[in-house]
N, C-alpha and C positions, 0 to 999 in steps of 0.2 A: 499553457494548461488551462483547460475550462472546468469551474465548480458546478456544475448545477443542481442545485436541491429543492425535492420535493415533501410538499406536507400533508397530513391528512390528521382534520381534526387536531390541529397545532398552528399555531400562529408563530412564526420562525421572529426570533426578536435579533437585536445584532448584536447580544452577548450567545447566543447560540449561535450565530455565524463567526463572531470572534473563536470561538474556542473550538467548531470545527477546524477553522482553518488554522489553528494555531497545533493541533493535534495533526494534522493532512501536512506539517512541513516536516515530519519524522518519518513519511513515507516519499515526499520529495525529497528530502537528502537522501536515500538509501537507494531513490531511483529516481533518473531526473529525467525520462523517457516517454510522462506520462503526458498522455495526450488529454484524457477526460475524465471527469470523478464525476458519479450520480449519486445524490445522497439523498435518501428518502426516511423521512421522519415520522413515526407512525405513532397515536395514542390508540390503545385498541380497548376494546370491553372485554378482556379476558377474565375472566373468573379469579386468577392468582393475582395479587396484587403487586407480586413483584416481576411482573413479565408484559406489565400493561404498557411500557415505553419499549417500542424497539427504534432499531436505527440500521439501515442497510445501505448498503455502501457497495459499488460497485465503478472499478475502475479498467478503462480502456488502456492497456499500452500497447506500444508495436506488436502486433502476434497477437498479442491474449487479450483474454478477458477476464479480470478477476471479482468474487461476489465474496462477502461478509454479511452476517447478519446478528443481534446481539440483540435479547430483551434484560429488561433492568426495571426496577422501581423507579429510579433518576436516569433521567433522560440526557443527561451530562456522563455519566457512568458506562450507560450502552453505548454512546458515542466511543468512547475509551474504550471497550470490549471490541469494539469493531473494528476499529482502527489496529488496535493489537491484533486482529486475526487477519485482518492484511497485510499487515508489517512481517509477518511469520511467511505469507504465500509471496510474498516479492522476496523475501529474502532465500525462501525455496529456490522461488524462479531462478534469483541470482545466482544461484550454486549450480544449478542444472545446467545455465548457458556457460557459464566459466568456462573459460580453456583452462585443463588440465594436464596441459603438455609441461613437462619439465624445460627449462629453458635448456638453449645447448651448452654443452661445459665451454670453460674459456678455450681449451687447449685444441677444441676442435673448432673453432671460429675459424674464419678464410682469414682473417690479418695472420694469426699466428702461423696459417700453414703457408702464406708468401716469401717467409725466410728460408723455408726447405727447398732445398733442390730435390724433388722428383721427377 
């Protein structure tokens, strides 16, 4: 699996990549399928003070492609918000792909029906 992260107007330090990737191994254990993470870290000039950090996250697996995005006052906190709304669409996904097939009961398995003469 490849991180790549992008900045703007943000100096990426390696306590903000520690804690990316320390937050990105709750979305590899729930799916360990994932090919690429884009992580793009934004300071913007928004007018509300608490929407000036976002952080968007967008991750490749086989088949899909999923996007998150999250603005915050703390730029450690939208990571956390974004990460949570991915963890929600992979754990979707997960449920969508499931086999829902009931298993077969024991008593209809082919061992059990070898003892019948029919």
């Amino acid at each position: 699996m490849k991180i790549i992260i992008h900045s703007h107007h943000l100096e990426v330090t390696a306590a903000i990549k520690a804690h990316l990737n320390d937050k990105l191994e709750l979305i590899k254990k729930h799916f360990h399928e994932i090919i690429q993470i884009n992580a793009s870290l934004l300071v913007d000039k928004a007018q509300e003070k608490e929407h000036r950090q976002t952080a968007e996250l967008s991750i490749h697996i086989l088949g899909k492609d999923l996007f998150a995005q999250a603005h915050h006052q703390d730029l450690y906190l939208a990571i956390d918000a974004a990460v949570q709304k991915l963890d929600k669409q992979i754990l979707k996904l997960k449920e969508r792909t499931k086999n829902h097939h009931l298993p077969l009961h024991p008593k209809y398995k082919l061992d059990n029906l070898a003892g019948l003469n029919l």
